[in-house]
C-alpha positions as CSV (number, residue, x, y, z in Angstrom):
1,X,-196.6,-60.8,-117.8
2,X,-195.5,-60.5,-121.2
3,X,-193.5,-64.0,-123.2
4,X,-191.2,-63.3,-125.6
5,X,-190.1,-66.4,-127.7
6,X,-186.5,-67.3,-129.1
7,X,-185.2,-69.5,-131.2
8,X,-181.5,-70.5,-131.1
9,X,-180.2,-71.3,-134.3
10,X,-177.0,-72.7,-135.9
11,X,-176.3,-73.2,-139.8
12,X,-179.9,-72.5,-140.3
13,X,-181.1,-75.4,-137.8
14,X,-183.3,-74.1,-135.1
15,X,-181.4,-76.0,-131.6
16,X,-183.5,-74.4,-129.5
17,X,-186.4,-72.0,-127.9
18,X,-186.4,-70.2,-124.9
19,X,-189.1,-68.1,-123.5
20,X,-188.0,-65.1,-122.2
21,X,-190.6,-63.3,-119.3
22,X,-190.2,-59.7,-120.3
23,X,-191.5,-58.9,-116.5
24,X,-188.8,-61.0,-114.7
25,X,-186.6,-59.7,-112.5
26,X,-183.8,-61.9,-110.9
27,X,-182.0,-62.2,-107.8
28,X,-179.2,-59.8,-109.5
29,X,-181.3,-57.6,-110.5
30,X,-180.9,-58.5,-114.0
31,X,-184.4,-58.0,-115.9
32,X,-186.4,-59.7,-118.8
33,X,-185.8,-56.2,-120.9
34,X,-182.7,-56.9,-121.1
35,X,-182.4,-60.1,-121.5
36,X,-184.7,-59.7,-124.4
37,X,-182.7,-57.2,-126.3
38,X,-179.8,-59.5,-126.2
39,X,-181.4,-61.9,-127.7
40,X,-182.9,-59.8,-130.2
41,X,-179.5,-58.7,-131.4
42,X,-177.7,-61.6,-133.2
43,X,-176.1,-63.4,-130.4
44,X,-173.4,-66.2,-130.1
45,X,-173.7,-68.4,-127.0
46,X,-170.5,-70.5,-125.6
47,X,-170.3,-72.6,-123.3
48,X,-168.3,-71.1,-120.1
49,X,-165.5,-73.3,-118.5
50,X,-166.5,-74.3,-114.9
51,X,-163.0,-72.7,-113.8
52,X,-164.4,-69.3,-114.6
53,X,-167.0,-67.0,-112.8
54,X,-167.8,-65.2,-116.0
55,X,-170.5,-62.6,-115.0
56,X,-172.3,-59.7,-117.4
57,X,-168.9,-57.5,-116.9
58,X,-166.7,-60.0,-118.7
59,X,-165.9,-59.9,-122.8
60,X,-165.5,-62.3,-125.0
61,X,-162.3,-61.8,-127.4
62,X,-163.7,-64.7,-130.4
63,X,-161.5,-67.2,-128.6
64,X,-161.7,-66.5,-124.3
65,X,-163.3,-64.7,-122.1
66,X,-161.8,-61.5,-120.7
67,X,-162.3,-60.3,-117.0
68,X,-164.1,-56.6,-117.5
């Protein structure tokens, strides 16, 4: 097993850390890989409206997600 950590940061301010298993693979099939280079590459995080099943196809246009 290998931990990557993350810090999730606003303005500066750290709002968070996540640990990220590199090894972890989820019921999608979605891995730790990649969830680690997505988080090593300048993210934004917002918060997805319970209305929508937003899923790893789906864009986000700076103001709503867009089905992919």
């Amino acid at each position: 097993m290998t931990i990557k950590k993350f810090a999730g940061i606003v303005d500066g301010d750290v709002f968070t850390v996540m640990t990220v298993d590199t090894e972890y693979q989820g019921s999608d099939g979605e891995g730790g890989e990649r969830i680690v280079a997505g988080l090593s590459s300048n993210p934004i995080f917002v918060e997805i409206p319970s209305e929508l099943d937003v899923d790893i196809s789906w864009t986000w246009s700076g103001t709503q997600f867009v089905e992919g």
